[in-house]
C-alpha positions as CSV (number, residue, x, y, z in Angstrom):
1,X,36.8,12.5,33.6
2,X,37.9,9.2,35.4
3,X,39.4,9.4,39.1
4,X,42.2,7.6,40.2
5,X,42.9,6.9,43.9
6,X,45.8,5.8,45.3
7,X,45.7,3.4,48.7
8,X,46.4,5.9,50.4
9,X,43.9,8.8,48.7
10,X,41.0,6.3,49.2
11,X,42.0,5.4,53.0
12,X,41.5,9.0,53.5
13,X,37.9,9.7,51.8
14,X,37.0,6.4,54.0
15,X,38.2,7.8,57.3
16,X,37.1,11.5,56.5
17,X,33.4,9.8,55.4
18,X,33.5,7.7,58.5
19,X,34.7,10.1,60.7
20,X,32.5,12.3,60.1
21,X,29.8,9.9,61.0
22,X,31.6,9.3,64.0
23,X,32.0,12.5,64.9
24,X,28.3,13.3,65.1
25,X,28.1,9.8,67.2
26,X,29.8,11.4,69.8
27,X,27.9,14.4,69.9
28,X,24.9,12.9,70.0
29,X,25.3,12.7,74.0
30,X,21.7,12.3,74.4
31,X,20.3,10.8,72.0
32,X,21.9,7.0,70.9
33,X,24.8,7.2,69.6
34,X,24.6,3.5,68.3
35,X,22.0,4.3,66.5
36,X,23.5,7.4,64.9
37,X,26.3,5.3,63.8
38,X,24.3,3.0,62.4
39,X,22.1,5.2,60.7
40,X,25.5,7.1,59.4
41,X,27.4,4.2,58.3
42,X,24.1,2.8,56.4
43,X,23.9,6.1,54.6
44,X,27.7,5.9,53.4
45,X,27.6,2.0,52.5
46,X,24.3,3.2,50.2
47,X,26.7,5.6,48.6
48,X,26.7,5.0,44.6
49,X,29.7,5.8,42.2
50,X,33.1,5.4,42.7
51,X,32.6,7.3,45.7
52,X,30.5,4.4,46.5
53,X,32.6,1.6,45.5
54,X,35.2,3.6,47.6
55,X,33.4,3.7,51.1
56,X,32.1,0.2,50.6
57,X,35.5,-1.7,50.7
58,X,35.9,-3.3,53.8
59,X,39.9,-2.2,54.9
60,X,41.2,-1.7,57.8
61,X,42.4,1.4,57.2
62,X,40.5,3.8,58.7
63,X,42.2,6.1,61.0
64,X,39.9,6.9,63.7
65,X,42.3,6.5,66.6
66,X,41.9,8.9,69.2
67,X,40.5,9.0,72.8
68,X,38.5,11.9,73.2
69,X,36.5,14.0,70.3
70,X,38.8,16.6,70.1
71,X,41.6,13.8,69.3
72,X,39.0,12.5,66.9
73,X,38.4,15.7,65.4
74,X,42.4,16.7,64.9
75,X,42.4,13.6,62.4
76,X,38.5,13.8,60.7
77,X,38.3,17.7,60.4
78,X,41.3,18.2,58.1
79,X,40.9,14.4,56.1
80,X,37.7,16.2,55.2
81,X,39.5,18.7,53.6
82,X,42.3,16.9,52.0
83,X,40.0,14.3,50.2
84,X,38.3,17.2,48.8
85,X,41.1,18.7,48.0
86,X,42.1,15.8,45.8
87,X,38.6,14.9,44.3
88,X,38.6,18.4,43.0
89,X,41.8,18.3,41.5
90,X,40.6,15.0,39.3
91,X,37.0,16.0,39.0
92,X,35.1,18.3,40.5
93,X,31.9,16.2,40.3
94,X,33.4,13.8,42.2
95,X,33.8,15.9,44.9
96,X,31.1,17.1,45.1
97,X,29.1,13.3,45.4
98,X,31.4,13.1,47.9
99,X,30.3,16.2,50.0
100,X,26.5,15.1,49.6
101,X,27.5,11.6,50.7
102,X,29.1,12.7,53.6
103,X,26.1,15.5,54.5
104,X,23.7,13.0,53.6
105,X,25.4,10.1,56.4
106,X,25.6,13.1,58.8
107,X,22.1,14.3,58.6
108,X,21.3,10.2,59.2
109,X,23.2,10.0,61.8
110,X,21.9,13.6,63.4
111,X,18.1,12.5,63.1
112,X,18.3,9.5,65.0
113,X,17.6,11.4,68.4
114,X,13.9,12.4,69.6
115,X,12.8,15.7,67.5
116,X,15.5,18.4,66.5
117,X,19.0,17.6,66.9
118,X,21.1,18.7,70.1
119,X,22.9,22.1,69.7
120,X,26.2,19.7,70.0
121,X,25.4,17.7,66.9
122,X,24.7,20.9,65.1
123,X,27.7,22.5,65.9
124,X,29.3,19.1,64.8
125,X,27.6,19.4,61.7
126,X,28.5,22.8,61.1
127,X,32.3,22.1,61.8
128,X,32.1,18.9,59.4
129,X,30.7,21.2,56.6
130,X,33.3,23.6,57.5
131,X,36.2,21.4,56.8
132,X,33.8,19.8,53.6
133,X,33.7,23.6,52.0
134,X,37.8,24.7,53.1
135,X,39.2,24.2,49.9
């Protein structure tokens, strides 16, 4: 089965991808969040597929507008959801290369700290997944 994205369905699996990574960024209070979004981004841009050739367009269009997490989150957490609403509708194995991409960049960007991961990324982690499995 073949997808097809509209502009706007592909601006939303870029800034629920990125988000994500972002979102762990910010978490990462302790560690580097620089490096987490680094490591992150790297992770998505490696991304093969149409998923892949998705997350590697450079646009502008990534809605990550918001100045605090929680504004952050109000936009990521449910543009998780609603791209995997829509891969599943077209194919389900797209989605789910999607939700490994995504935990893949996440658990890049989470291991950038010294040792285990700070019970904020975690529970960033665990609300990313959330929003990944709410369809």
């Amino acid at each position: 089965m073949s997808v097809t994205l509209t502009a706007q369905d592909k601006a939303t699996l870029r800034t629920a991808a990125y988000g994500a990574v972002t979102l762990i960024a910010a978490a990462d209070v302790a560690g580097s969040p620089h490096k987490a979004a680094t490591a992150g981004s790297l992770a998505l841009y490696s991304a093969t597929g149409p998923i892949g050739h998705v997350l590697a367009e450079k646009k502008s269009d990534i809605g990550l507008d918001g100045k605090s997490v929680a504004a952050i989150a109000d936009h990521v957490l449910p543009a998780l959801t609603a791209a995997m609403s829509l891969l599943k509708q077209q194919d389900p194995a797209e989605a789910g290369d999607f939700r490994a991409t995504v935990l893949v960049a996440v658990e890049a960007a989470a291991q950038t700290g010294k040792g285990v991961p700070s019970p904020t990324v975690t529970e960033m982690a665990r609300k990313i997944t959330a929003a990944l499995d709410a369809v």
